[in-house]
N, C-alpha and C positions, 0 to 999 in steps of 0.2 A: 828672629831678631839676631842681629850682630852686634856683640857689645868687643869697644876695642880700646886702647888707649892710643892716646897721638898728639905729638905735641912736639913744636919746631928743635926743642933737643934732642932730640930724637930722631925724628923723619931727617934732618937735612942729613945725618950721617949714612943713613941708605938710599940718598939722591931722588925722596919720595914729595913730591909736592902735592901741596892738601888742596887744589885744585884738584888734582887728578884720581883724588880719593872721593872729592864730591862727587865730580861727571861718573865716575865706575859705580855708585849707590845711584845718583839721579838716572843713569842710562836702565837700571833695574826696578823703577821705579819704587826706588826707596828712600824714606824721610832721616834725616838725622837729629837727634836734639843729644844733649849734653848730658851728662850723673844728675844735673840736679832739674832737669826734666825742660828744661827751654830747647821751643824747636830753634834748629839751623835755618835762618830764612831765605837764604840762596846761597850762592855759592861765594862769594866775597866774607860775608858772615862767618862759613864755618872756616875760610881762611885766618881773616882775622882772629878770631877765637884761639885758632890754632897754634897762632902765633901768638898770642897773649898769653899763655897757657894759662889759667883761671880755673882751667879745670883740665885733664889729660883725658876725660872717661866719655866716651861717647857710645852710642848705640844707635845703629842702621836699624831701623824697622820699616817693615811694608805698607805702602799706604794704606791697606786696607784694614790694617792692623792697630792703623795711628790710636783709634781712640779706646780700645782697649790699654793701649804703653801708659797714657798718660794719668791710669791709678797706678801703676805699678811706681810712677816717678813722683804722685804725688807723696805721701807721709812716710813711704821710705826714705827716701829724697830728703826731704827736712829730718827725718832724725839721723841719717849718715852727718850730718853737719854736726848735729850732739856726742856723738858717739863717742869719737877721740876726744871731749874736753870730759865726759860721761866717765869714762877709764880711767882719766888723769886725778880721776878724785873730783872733780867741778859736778855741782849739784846743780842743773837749772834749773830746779824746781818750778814755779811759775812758767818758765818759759816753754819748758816743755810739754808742760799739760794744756797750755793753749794750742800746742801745734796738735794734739790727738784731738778729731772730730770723735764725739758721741754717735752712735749711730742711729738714727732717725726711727720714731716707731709708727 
């Protein structure tokens, strides 16, 4: 896995277009989805994204790899969102404990 950040304040200063970043993961046959675990669904997709910046965190991973990635993004994923309000002193109390699954017996 490649985890990178990217995002048009950025790229257009080193003349890098996020097309070009798709095709060079798609040509290695590799998938992209975002920090918070949504895949890139083609290549327009992670342009636009790129350009909305919404999020700057991405990660190249290998297809074959895909469906291992997608625990890694889930409940890490949702508490990265808690974290900074977590530090700032914000209690989510309830909110948070709904996002941790129990684990099944």
């Amino acid at each position: 896995m490649v985890a990178f950040e990217f995002g048009a304040n950025s790229y257009a200063q080193y003349g890098t277009d996020p097309g070009d970043v798709w095709d060079f993961f798609a040509s290695r046959d590799y998938l992209l989805r975002d920090i918070c675990g949504r895949r890139m669904r083609d290549r327009q997709h992670f342009v636009d994204s790129s350009r909305l910046q919404q999020v700057w965190d991405y990660a190249a991973i290998p297809r074959e790899l895909d469906e291992q990635s997608i625990r890694y993004f889930g409940w890490r994923a949702r508490f990265a969102r808690f974290l900074p309000r977590f530090l700032l002193g914000w209690n989510p109390g309830p909110a948070l404990r709904s996002l941790v699954r129990r684990p099944r017996k």
